[in-house]
C-alpha positions as CSV (number, residue, x, y, z in Angstrom):
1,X,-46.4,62.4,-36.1
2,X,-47.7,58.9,-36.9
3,X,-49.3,59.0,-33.4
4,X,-51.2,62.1,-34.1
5,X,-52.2,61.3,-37.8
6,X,-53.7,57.5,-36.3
7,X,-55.8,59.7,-33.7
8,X,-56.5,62.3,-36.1
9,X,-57.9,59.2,-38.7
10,X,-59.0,56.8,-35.8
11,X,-61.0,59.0,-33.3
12,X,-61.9,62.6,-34.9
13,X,-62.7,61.6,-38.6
14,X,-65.4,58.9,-37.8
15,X,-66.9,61.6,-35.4
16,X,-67.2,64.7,-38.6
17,X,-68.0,62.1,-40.8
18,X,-71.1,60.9,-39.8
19,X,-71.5,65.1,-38.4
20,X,-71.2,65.7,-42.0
21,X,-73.5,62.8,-43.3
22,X,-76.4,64.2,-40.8
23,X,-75.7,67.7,-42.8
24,X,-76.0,66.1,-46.1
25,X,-79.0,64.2,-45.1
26,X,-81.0,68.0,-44.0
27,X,-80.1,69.6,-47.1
28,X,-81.6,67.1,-48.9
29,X,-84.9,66.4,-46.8
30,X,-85.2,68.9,-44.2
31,X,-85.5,65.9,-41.6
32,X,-87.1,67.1,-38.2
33,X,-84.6,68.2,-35.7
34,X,-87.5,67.7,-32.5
35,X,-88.2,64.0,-33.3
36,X,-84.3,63.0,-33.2
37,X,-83.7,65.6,-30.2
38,X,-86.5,63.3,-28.2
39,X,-84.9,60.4,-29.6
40,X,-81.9,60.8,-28.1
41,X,-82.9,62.6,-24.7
42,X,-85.6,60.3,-23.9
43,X,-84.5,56.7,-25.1
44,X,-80.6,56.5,-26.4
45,X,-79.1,58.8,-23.7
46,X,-80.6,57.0,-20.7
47,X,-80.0,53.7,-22.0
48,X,-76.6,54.2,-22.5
49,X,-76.2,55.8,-19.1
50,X,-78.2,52.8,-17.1
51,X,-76.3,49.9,-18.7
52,X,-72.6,51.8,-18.5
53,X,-73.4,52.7,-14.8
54,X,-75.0,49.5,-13.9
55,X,-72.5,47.2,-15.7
56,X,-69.0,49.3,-14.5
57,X,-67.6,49.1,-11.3
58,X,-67.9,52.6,-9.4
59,X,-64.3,53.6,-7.4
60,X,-63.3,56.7,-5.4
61,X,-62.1,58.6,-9.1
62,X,-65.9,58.3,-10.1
63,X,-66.5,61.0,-7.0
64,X,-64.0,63.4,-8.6
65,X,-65.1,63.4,-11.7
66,X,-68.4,65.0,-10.5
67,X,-66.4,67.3,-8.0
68,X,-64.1,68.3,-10.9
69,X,-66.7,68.3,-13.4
70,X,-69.1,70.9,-11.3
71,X,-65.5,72.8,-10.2
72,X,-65.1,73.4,-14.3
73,X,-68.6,74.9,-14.6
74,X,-67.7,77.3,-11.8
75,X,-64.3,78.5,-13.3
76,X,-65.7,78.7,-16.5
77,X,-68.4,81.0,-15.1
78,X,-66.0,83.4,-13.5
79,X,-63.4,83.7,-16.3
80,X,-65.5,83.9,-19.1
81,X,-67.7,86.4,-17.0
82,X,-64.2,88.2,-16.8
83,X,-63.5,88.0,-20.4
84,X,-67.0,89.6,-20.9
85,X,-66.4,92.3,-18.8
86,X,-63.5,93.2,-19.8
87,X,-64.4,93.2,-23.8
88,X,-67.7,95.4,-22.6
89,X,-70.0,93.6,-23.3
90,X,-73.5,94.1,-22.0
91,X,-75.3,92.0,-19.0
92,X,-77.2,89.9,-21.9
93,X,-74.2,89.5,-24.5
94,X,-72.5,88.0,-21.2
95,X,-75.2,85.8,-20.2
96,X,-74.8,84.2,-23.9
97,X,-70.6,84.6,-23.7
98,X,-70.9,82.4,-20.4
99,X,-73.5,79.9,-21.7
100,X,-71.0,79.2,-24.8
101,X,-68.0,78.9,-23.0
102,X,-69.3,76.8,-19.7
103,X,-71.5,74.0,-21.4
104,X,-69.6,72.0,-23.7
105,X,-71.2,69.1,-25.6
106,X,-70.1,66.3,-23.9
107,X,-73.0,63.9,-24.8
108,X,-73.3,64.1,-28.9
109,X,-69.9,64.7,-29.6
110,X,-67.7,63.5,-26.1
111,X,-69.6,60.2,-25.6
112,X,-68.8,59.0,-29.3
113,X,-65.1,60.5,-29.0
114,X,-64.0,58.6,-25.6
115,X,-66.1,55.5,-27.5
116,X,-63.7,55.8,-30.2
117,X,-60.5,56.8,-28.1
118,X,-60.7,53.7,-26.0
119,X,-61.7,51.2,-28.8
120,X,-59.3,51.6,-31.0
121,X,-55.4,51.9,-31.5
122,X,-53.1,51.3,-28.5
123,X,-56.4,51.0,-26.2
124,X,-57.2,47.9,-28.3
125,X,-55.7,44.8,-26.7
126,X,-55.8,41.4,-28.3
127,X,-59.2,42.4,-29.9
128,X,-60.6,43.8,-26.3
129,X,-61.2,47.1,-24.7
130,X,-60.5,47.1,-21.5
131,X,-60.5,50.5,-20.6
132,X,-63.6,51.7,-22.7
133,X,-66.4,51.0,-20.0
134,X,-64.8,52.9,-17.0
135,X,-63.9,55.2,-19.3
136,X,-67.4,55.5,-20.3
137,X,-68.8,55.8,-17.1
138,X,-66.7,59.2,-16.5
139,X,-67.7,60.6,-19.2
140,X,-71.4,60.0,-18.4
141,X,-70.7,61.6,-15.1
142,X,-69.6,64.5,-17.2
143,X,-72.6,64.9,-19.0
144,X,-75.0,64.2,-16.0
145,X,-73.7,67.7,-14.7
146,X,-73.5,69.7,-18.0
147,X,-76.9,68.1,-18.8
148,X,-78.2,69.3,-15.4
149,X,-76.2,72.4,-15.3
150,X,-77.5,73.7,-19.1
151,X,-81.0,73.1,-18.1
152,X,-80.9,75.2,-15.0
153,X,-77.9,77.5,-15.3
154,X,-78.1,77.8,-18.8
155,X,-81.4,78.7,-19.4
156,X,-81.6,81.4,-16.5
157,X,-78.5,82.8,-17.9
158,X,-80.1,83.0,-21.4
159,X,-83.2,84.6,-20.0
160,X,-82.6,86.4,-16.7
161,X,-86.1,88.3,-17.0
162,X,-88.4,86.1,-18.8
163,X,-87.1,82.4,-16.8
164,X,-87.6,81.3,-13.6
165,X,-85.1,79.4,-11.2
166,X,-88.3,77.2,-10.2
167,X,-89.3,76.6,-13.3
168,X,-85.8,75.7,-15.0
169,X,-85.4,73.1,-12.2
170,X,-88.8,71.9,-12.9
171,X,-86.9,71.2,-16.2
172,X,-84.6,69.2,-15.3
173,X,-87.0,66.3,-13.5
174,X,-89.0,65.9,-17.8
175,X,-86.0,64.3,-18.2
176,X,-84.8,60.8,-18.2
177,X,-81.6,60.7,-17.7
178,X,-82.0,62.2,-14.3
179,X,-83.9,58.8,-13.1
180,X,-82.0,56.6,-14.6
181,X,-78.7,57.0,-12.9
182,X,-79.8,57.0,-9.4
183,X,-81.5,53.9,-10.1
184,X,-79.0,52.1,-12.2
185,X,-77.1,52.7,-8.9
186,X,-79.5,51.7,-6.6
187,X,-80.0,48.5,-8.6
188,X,-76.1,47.7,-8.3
189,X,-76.4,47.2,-4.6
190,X,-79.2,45.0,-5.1
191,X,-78.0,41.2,-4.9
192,X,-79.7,39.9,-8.6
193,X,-78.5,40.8,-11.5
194,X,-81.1,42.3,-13.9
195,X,-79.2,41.8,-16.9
196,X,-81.1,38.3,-17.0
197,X,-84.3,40.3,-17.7
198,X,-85.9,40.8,-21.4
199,X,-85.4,44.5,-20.9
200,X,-82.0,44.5,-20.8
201,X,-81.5,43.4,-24.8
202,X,-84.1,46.8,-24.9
203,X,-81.3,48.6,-23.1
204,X,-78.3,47.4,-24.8
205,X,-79.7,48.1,-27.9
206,X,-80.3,52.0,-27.0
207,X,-76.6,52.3,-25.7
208,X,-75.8,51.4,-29.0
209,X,-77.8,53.6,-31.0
210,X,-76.4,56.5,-29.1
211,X,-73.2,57.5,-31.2
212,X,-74.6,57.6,-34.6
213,X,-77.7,58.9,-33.7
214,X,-76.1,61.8,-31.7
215,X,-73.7,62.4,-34.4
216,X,-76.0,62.4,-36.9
217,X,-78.0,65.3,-34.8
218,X,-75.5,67.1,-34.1
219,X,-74.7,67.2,-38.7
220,X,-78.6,68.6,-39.1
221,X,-78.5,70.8,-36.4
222,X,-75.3,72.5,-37.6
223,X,-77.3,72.7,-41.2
224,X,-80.3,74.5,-40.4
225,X,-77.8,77.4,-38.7
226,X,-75.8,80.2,-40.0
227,X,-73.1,81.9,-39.4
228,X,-71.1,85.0,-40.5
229,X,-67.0,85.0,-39.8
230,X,-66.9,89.0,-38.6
231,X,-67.5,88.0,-34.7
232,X,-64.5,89.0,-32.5
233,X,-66.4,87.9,-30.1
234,X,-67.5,84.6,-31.4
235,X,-63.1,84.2,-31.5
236,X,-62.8,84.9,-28.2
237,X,-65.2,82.5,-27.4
238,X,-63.9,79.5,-29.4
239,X,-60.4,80.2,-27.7
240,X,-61.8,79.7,-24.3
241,X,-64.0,77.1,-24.7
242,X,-61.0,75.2,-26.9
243,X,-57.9,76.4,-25.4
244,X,-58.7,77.7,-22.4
245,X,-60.9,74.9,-20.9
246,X,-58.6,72.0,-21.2
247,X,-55.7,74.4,-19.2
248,X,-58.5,74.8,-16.4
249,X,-59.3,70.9,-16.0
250,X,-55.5,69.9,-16.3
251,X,-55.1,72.4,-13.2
252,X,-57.8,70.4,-11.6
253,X,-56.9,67.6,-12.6
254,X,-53.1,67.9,-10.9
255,X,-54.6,69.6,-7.9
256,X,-57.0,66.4,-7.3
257,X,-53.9,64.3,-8.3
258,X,-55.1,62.3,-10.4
259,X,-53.5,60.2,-13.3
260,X,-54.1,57.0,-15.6
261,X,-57.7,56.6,-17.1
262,X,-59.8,59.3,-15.1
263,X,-56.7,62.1,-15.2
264,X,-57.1,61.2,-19.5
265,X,-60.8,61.2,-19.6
266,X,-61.2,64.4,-18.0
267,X,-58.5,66.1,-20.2
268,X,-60.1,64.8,-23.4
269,X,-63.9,65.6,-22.4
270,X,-62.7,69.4,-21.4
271,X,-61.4,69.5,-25.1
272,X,-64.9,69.0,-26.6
273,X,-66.6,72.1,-28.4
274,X,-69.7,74.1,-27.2
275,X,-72.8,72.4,-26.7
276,X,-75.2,72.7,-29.7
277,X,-78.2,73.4,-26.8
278,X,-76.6,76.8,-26.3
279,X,-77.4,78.1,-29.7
280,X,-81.1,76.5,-29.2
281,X,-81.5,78.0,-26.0
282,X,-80.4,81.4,-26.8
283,X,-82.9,81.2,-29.8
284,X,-85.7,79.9,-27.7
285,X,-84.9,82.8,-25.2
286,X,-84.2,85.5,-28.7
287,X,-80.5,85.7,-26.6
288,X,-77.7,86.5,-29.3
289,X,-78.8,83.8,-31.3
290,X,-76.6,84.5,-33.9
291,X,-73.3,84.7,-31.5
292,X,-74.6,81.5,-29.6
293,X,-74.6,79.4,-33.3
294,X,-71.5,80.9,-34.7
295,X,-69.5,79.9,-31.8
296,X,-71.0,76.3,-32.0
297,X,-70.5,75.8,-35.7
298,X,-66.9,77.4,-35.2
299,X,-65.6,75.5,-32.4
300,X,-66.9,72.2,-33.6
301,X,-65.1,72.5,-37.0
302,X,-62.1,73.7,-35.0
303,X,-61.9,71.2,-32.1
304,X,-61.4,68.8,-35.0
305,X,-57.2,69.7,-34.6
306,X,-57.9,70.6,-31.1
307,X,-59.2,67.6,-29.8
308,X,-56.4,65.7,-31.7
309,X,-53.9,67.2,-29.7
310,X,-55.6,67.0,-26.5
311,X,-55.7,63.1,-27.1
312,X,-52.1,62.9,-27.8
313,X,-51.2,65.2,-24.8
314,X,-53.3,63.1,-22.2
315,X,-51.8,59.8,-23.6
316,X,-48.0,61.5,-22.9
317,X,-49.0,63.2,-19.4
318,X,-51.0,60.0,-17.8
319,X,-49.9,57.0,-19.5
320,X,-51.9,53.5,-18.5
């Protein structure tokens, strides 16, 4: 019990505290949700994806993380698809069902939460972390291919008639991200070491204003939604996002036989709640908007026990 109250205190209530202090902060000023979005897509998220890349040696597990990470998208496609079906919903109610249950938020909420995991408690040895940057660089790989997959995937699903595949793709190459981790692996086969150049305090600095900033947009974009608790639906969701996701990557997870760092990485990042992008796509696209925000505001404010579990599971199935 002490184990899961230190993890529930450590890692998850830093995480809704500063989510809450970003929903205090919009009911009192109604702060601009664009400006922080480009904030964070455009400077903090691919600074902190360069420098962990660049600065973290890449092994064979980095490889199946991406395999395993794409693998997830796919089974969460089909069964939620299923689930859809078999509750009768129509093509477009599906389309949103999917969306919510395959793309997970993995950047504002599972980058601070491994951050946090792996800097604190029994990851904290004699004052150092020496787990937190490989760790890190998994869960970047994770949100490479959710961040890819919601801008393509995601918004054809939310918009079958009205988006193109082209144009989605198109998407994907506005944003940063994309660039920066092809060449902050290019650059580690290069023999100099660029952290001697004036950019790289630049960097360092964005990497570190990724976790509050994220957190703090993730608080105001939950405050200017709304949401109503007579969704079945929205339920069934939640369950299979929450529930149902981390079941699917343990599976992978043993099938790839994994263990140690990557097997608990994995685990934990499966155990995140639905990205907050759904519910902005589906209103950009008038898809379910309603459904898309309920299930984000719901599983968010769940995953707070969920996640807590998740943690103390991996820690017991693939010790360090």
């Amino acid at each position: 019990m002490s184990i899961i109250l230190h993890i529930l205190i450590q890692n998850i209530l830093p995480i809704f505290l500063l989510i809450g202090l970003g929903f205090i902060l919009e009911k009192k000023f109604d702060l601009q949700m664009n400006t922080l979005t480009k904030l964070n897509f455009y400077i903090f998220v691919p600074a902190f994806s360069f420098v962990n890349l660049y600065e973290t040696d890449i092994e064979l597990d980095a490889v199946k993380v991406l395999a395993i990470a794409i693998l997830l998208i796919v089974a969460n496609y089909l069964i939620s698809g299923l689930m859809a079906r078999l509750n009768r919903s129509d093509d477009s109610q599906k389309y949103s069902f999917q969306n919510a249950v395959m793309f997970y938020n993995s950047g504002n909420i599972g980058i601070p939460l491994i951050t946090l995991v792996y800097s604190t408690g029994r990851y904290l040895i004699d004052g150092a972390t020496p787990y937190l940057s490989l760790a890190l660089t998994f869960q970047v790989m994770v949100y490479v291919i959710q961040n890819v997959s919601i801008n393509t995937i995601g918004f054809i699903n939310a918009g079958r008639a009205h988006t193109s595949a082209g144009k989605a793709i198109l998407n994907i190459f506005k944003m940063p991200t994309v660039y920066m981790v092809p060449l902050a692996l290019l650059l580690k086969l290069v023999d100099y070491d660029i952290r001697g150049l004036p950019i790289w305090p630049v960097l360092n600095y964005g990497r570190n204003g990724l976790v509050p900033i994220a957190l703090l947009s993730l608080g105001i974009q939950l405050a200017k939604s709304h949401v109503r608790l007579n969704n079945k639906q929205v339920y069934l969701a939640v369950f299979t996002r929450l529930i149902i996701g981390p079941l699917l990557a343990l599976g992978f997870i043993l099938l790839f036989r994994l263990d140690g760092l990557v097997a608990q990485v994995l685990l934990i990042s499966s155990s995140v709640p639905t990205a907050v992008n759904t519910a902005l796509i589906a209103v950009e696209k008038n898809n379910h908007p309603n459904f898309a925000t309920q299930v984000v505001i719901i599983s968010t404010v769940l995953s707070a026990f969920t996640m807590t579990g998740v943690i103390y599971l991996s820690g017991i199935l693939f010790p360090l």
